[in-house]
Structure formats: C-alpha cells, structure tokens
MARBA-3410 file (N, C-alpha, C, O; in Angstrom, 1 decimal):
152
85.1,94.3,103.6,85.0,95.7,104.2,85.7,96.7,103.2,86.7,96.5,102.7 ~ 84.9,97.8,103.2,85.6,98.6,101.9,86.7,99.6,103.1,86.8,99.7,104.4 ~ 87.5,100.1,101.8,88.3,101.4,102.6,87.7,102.6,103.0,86.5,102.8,102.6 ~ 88.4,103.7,104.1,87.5,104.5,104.5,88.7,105.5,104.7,89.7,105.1,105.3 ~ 88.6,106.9,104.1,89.3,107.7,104.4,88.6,108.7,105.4,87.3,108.9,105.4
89.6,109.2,106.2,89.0,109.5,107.2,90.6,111.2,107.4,91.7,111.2,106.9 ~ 90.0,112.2,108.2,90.9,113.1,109.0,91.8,112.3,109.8,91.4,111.2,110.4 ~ 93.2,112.9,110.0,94.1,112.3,111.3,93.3,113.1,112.8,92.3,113.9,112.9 ~ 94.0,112.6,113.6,93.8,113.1,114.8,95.0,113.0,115.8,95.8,112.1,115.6 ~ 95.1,113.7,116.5,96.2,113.5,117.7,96.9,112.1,117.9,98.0,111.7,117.8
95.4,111.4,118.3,95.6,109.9,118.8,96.3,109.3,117.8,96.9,108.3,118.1 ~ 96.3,109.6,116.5,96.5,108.4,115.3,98.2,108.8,115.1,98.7,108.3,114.1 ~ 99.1,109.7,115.8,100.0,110.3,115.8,101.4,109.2,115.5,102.3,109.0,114.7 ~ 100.9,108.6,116.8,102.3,107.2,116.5,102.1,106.2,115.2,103.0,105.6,114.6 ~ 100.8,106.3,115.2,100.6,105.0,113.8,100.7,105.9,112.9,100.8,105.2,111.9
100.7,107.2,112.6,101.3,107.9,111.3,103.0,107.8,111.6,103.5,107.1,110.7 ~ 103.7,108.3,112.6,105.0,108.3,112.6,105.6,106.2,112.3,106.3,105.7,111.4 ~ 105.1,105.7,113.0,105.3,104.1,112.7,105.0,104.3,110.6,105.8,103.7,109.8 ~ 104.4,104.7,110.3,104.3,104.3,109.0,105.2,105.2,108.0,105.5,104.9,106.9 ~ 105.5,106.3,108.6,106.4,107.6,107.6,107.5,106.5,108.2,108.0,106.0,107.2
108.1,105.9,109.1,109.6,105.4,109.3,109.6,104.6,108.6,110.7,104.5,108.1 ~ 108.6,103.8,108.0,108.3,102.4,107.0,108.9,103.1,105.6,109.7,102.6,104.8 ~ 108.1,104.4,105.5,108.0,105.2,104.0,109.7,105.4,104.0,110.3,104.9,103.0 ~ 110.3,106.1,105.0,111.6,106.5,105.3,112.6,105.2,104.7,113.5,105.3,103.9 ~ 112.4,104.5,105.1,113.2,103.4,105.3,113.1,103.0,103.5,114.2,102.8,102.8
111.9,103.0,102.9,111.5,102.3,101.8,112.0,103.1,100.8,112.2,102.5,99.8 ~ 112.5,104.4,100.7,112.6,105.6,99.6,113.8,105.9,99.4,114.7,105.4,100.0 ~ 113.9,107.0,98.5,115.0,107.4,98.4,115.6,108.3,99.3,116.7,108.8,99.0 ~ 114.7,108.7,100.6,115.7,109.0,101.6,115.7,108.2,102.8,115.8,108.8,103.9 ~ 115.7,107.4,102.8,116.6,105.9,103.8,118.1,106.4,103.8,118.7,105.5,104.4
118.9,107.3,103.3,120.2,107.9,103.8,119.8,108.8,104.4,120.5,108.7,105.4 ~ 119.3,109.4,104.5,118.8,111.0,105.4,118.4,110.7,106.7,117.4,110.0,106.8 ~ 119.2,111.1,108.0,119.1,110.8,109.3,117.2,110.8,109.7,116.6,111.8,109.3 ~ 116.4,109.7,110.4,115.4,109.9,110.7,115.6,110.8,112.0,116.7,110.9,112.5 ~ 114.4,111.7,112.6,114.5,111.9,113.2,113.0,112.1,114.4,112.4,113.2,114.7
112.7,110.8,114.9,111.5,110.7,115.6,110.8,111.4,116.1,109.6,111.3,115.8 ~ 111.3,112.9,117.3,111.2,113.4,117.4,110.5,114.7,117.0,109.7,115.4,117.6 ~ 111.3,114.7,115.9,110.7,116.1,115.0,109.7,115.1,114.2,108.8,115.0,114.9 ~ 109.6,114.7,113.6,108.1,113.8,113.3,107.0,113.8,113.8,105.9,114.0,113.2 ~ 107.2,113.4,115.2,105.8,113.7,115.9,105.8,115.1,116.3,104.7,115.3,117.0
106.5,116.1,116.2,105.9,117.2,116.5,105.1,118.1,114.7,104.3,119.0,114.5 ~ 106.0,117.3,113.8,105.4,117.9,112.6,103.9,117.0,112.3,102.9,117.6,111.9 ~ 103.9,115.7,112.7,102.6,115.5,112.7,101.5,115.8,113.9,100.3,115.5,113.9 ~ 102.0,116.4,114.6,101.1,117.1,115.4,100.9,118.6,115.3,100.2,119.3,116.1 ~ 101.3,119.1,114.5,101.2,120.3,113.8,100.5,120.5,112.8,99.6,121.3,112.8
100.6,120.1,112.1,99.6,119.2,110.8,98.3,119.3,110.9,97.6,120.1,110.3 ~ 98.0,118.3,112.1,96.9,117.8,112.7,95.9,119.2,112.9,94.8,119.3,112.6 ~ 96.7,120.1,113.5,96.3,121.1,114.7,96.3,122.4,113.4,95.8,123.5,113.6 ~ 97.0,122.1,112.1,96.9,123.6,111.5,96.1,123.6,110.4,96.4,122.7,109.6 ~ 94.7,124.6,109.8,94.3,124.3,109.1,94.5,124.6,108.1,93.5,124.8,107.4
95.8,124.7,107.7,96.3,125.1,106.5,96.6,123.7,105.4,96.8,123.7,104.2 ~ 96.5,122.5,106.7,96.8,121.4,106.6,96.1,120.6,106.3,95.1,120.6,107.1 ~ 96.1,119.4,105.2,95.9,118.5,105.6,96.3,117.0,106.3,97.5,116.8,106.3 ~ 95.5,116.1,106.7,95.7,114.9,106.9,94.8,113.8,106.4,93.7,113.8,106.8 ~ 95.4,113.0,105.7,93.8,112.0,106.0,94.6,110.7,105.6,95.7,110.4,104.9
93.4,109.9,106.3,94.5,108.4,106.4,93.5,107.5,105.7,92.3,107.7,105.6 ~ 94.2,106.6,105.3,93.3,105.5,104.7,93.4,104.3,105.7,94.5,103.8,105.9 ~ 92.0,103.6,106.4,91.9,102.5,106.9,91.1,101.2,106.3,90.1,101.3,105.5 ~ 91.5,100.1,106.6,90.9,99.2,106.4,91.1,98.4,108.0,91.9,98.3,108.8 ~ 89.7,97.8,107.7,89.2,96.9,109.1,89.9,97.5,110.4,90.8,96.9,111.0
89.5,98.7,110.9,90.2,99.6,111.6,91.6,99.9,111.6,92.1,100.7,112.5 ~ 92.5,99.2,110.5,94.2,99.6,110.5,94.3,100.6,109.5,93.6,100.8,108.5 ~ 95.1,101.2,109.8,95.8,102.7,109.1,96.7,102.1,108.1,97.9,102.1,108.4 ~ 96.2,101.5,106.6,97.0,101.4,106.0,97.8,102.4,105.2,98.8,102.0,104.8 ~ 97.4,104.2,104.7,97.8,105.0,104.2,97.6,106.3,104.5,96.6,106.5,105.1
98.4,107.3,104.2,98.4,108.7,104.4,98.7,109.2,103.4,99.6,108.9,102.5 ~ 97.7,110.5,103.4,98.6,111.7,102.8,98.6,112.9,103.7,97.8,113.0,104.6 ~ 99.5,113.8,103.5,99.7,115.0,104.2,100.0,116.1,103.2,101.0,115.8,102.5 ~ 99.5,117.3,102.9,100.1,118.6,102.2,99.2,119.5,102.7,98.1,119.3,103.2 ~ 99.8,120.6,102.6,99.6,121.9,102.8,99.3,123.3,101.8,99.8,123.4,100.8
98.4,124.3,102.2,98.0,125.6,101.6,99.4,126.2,101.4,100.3,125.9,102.2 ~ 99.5,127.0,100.4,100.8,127.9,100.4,100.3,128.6,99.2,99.6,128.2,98.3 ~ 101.1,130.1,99.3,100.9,130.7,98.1,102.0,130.7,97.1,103.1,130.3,97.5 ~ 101.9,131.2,96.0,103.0,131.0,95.4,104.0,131.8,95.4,103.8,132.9,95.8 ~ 105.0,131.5,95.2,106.0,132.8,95.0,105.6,134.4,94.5,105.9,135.5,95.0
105.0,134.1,93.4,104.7,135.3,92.4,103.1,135.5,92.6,102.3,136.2,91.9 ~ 103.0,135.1,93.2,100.9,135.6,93.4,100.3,135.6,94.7,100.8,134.8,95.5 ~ 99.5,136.1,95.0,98.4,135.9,96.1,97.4,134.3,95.8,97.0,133.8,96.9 ~ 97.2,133.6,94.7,96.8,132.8,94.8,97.5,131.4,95.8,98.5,131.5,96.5 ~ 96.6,130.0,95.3,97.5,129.5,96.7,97.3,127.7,95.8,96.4,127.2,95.0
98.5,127.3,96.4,98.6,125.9,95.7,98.5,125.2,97.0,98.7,125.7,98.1 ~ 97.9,123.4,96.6,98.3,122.1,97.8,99.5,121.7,97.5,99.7,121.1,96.4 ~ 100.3,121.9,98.4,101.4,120.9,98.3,102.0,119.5,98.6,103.0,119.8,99.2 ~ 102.0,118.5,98.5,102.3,117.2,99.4,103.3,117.4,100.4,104.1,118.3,100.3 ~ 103.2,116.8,101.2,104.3,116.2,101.9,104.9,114.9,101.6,106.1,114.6,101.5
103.7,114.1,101.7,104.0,112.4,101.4,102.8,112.2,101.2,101.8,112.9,101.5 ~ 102.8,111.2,100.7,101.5,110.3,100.0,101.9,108.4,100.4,102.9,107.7,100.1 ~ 101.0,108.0,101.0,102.4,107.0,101.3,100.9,105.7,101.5,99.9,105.9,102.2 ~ 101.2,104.2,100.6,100.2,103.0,101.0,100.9,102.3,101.7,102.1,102.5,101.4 ~ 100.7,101.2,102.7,101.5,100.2,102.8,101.7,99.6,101.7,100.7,99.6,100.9
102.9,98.8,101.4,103.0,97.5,100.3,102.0,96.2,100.1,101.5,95.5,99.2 ~ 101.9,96.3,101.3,100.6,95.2,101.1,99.1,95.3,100.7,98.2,94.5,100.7 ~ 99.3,96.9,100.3,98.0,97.4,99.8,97.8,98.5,98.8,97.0,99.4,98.6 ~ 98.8,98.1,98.1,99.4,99.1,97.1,98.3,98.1,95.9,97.8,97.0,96.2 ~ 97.9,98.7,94.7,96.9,98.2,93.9,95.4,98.1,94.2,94.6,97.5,93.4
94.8,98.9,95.6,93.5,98.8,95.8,93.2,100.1,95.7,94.0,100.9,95.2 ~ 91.8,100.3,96.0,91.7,101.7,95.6,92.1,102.9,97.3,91.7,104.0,97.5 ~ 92.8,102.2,97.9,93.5,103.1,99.2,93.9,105.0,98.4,93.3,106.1,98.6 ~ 95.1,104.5,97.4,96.2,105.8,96.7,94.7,106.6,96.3,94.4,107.7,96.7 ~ 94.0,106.0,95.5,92.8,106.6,94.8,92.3,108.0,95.9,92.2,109.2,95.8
92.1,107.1,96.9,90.1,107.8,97.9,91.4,108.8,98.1,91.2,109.8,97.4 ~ 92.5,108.8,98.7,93.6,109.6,99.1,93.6,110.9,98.8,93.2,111.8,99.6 ~ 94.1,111.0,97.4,94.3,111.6,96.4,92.8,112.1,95.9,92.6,113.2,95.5 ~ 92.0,111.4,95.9,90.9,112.0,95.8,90.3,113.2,97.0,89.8,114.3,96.7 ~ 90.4,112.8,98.4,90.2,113.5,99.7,91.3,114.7,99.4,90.7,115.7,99.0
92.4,114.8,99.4,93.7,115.6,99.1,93.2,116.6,98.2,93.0,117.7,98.6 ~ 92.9,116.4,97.0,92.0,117.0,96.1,90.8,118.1,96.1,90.7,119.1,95.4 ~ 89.6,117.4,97.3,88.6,118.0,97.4,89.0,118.9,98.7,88.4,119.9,98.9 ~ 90.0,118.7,99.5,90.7,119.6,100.8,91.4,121.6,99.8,91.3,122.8,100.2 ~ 92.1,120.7,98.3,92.5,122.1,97.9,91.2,122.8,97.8,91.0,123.7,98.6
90.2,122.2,96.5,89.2,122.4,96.6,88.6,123.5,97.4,88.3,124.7,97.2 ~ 88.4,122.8,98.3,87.7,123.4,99.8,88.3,124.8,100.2,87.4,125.6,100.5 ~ 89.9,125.0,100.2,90.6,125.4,100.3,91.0,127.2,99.3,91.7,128.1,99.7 ~ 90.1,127.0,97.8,90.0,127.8,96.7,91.8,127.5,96.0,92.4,128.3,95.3 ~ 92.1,126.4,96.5,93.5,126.6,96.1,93.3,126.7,94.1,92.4,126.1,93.4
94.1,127.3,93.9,94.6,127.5,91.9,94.8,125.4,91.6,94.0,124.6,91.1 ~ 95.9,125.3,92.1,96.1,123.7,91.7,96.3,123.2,93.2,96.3,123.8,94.3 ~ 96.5,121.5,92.7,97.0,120.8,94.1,98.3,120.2,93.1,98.5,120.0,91.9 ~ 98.9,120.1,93.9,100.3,119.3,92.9,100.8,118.2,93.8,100.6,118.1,95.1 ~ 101.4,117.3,92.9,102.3,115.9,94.0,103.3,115.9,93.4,103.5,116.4,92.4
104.5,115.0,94.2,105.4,114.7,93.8,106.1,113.4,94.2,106.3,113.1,95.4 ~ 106.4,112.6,93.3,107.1,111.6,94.0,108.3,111.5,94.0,109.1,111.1,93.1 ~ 108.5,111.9,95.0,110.0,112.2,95.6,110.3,111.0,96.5,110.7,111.5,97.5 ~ 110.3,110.1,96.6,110.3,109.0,97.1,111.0,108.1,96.0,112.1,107.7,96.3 ~ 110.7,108.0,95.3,111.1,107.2,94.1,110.9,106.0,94.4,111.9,105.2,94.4
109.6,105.5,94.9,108.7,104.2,95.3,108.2,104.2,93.8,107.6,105.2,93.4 ~ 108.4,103.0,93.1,107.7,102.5,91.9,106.8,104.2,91.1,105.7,104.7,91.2 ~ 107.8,104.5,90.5,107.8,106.4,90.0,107.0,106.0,89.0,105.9,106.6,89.1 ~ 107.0,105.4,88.0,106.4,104.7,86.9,105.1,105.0,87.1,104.4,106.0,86.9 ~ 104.9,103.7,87.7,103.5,103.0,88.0,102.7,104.7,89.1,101.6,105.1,88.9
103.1,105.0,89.7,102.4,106.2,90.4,102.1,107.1,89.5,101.0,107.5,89.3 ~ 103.5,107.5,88.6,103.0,108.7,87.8,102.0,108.3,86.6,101.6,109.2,85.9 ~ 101.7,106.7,86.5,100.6,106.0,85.6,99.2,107.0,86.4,98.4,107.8,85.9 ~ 99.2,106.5,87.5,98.0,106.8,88.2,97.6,108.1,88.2,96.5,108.5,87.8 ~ 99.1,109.0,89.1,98.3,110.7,88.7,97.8,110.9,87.4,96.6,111.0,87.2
98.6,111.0,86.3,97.2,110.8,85.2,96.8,110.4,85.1,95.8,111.1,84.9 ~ 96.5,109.4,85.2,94.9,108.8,85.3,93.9,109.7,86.0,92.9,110.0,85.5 ~ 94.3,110.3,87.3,93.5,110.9,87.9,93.4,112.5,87.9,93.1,113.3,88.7 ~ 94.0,112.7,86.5,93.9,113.8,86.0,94.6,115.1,86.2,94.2,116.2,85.9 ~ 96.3,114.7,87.1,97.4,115.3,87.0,98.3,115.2,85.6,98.0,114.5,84.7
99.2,116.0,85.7,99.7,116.7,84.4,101.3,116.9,84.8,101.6,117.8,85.5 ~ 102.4,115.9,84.3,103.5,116.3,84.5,104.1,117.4,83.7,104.1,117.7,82.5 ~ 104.8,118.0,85.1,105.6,119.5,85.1,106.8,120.1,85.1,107.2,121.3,85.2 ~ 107.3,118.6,84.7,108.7,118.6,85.0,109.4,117.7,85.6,109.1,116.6,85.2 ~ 110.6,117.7,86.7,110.9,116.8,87.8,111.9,116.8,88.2,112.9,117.3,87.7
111.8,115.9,89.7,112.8,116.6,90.5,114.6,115.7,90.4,114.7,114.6,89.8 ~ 115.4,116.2,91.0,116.6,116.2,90.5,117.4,116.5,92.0,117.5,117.6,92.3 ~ 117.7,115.6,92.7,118.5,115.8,93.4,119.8,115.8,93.3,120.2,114.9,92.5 ~ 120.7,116.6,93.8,122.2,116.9,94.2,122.5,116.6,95.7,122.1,117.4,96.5 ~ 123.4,115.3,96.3,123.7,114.9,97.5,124.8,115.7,97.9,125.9,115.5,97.4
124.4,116.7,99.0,126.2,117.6,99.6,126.4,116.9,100.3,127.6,117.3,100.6 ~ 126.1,115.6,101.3,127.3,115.0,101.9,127.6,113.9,101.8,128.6,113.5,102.4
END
C-alpha cells in the first residue's frame, strides 16, 4: 500500500501530540520541559487556522508523519513566507518517500498561499546531514544556521 498525505483534523489531535512527544524526546529539545497541554491546544489551533498548515503522512491507516508551518510576513515586507514548525517521520519509516509527499504537500500549501518562499529548519538535530541531503535534493538552498545559546 502506498503512502497518502492527507490534512490533520481535530480527531487526529492525540496521534499528532503522541508523535511530537516521540519527536520531543528524540531531538535536541528532550531538555526543554514537555508540556501536553499546550500541545494539544497548539495543535488544535493549527488545525482550525488557515494560516496553517497540517498534513500527516499515513500508511495502512497509521499516522506515520507530520508536518506543521505557517503564513507569516516578513519583518521588512508585506510579502509572506511558510514557516515550519516540525517536520517529523517516525524511525521506522525514515528512507521511504513519507519526508518527500510531506515536503512536497508543505510546498504546494505556500504555493497556494502566494507565499515569496517556504523555508525549513532542522532544528531538531535528528540526522541534520542526511535531511539537509534531501532539502536539496528537493530544491532548498541553505541560508545559514541555527545556533543555539542554553540560559538555564
């Protein structure tokens, strides 16, 4: 059975939050307090704002991936960028074309959108290498990168 990206919905709310705690746990913020609660209200916001998107990747009806980002304009213009939130496969399905249709859907949403660019980030620092192999591939362009400073 192939993969199928599809919109979130309300209902898919806990199996998005069950899989951001997986992403949580797996990245480089597994020190940063989880906080369940505000999760499911940000993915129910998401859901509900069309500034947003969601879309999940399934196979054989399981929710193996998500992405989430949003419209925004820039600092210095009226135009408007997609921004990520997370981009996230399970491990056991990392290497199929799940990240692809994703990123592809994510893409045609700025699109849709008139956004200027869509941009990603892997701020997770899940296999950074191998991902940032793939955004080029799929025709992203690094811009720099990010750099964290821990205050506590």
């Amino acid at each position: 059975m192939s993969i199928a990206v599809r919109k979130g919905t309300h209902a898919d709310v806990p199996l998005m939050v069950a899989m951001g705690k997986n992403m949580h746990e797996e990245s480089a913020f597994a020190p940063i307090a989880w906080d369940n609660e505000k999760t499911i209200r940000f993915s129910d916001n998401a859901i509900s704002d069309n500034n947003f998107c969601v879309f999940l990747a399934e196979l054989n009806n399981e929710i193996i991936g998500m992405i989430i980002g949003v419209v925004q304009p820039y600092y210095f213009s009226q135009e408007t960028q997609l921004v990520d939130f997370l981009w996230y496969v399970k491990p056991e399905h990392r290497g199929t074309t799940a990240g692809v249709e994703l990123i592809n859907a994510y893409i045609e949403f700025g699109k849709s959108k008139g956004c200027s660019e869509v941009n990603m980030q892997i701020g997770t620092n899940i296999h950074p290498e191998k991902t940032g192999e793939l955004l080029k591939k799929l025709n992203f362009t690094s811009v720099g990168g990010t750099y964290v400073h821990s205050v506590t």
